[in-house]
PABA-210870 format. One record per residue (C-alpha): x, z, y. Coordinates in steps of 0.001 Angstrom, whole numbers. Example, Ala and Ser with C-alpha at 12.3 -4.5 7.8 and 13.67 -1.06 7.14 Angstrom:
REM PABA-210870
12300|7800|-4500 $
13670|7140|-1060 $
END
This chain:
REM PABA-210870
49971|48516|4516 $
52150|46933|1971 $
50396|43967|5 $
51653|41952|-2631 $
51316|38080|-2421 $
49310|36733|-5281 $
49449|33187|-4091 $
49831|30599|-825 $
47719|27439|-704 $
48555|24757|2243 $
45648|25154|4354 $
43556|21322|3533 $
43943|19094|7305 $
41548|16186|5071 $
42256|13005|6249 $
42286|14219|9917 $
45609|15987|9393 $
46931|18870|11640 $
45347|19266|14897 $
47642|17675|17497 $
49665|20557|19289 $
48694|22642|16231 $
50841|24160|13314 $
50639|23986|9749 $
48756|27725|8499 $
49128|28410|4645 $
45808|30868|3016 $
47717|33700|1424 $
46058|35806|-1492 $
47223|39522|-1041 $
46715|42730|-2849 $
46760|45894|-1936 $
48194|49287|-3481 $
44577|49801|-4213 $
44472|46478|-6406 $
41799|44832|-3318 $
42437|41628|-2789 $
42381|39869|708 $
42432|36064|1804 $
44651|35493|5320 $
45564|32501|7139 $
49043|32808|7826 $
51640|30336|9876 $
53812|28080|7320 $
56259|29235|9841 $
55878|33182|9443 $
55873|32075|5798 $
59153|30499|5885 $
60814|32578|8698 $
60206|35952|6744 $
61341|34375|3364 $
57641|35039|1502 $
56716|33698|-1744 $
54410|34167|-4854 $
55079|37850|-6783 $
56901|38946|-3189 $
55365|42012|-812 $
54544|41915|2810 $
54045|44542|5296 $
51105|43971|7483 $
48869|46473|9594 $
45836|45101|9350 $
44285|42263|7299 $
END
């Protein structure tokens, strides 16, 4: 389903920071084509790698 990104918050580490061996995960606020929105935890990675930002669109099958 095609969803379009509302917004992406850095996921809060607190004090504590990123848990060692772990990787940084962004929340991303989607919408769907039937104006539903959805909250996912997505890689800062993936993020970067597939070029998303605010306003954009991403393809996902299942969220």
């Amino acid at each position: 389903m095609k969803y379009e990104i509302i917004d992406i918050y850095e996921e809060d580490y607190g004090c504590e920071g990123i848990p060692e061996g772990g990787e940084l995960m962004c929340i991303v606020a989607l919408r769907n084509e039937n104006g539903i929105e959805k909250h996912v935890r997505l890689s800062d990675s993936f993020i970067t790698d597939n070029s998303l930002k605010k306003g954009g669109f991403v393809l996902l099958e299942e969220v």
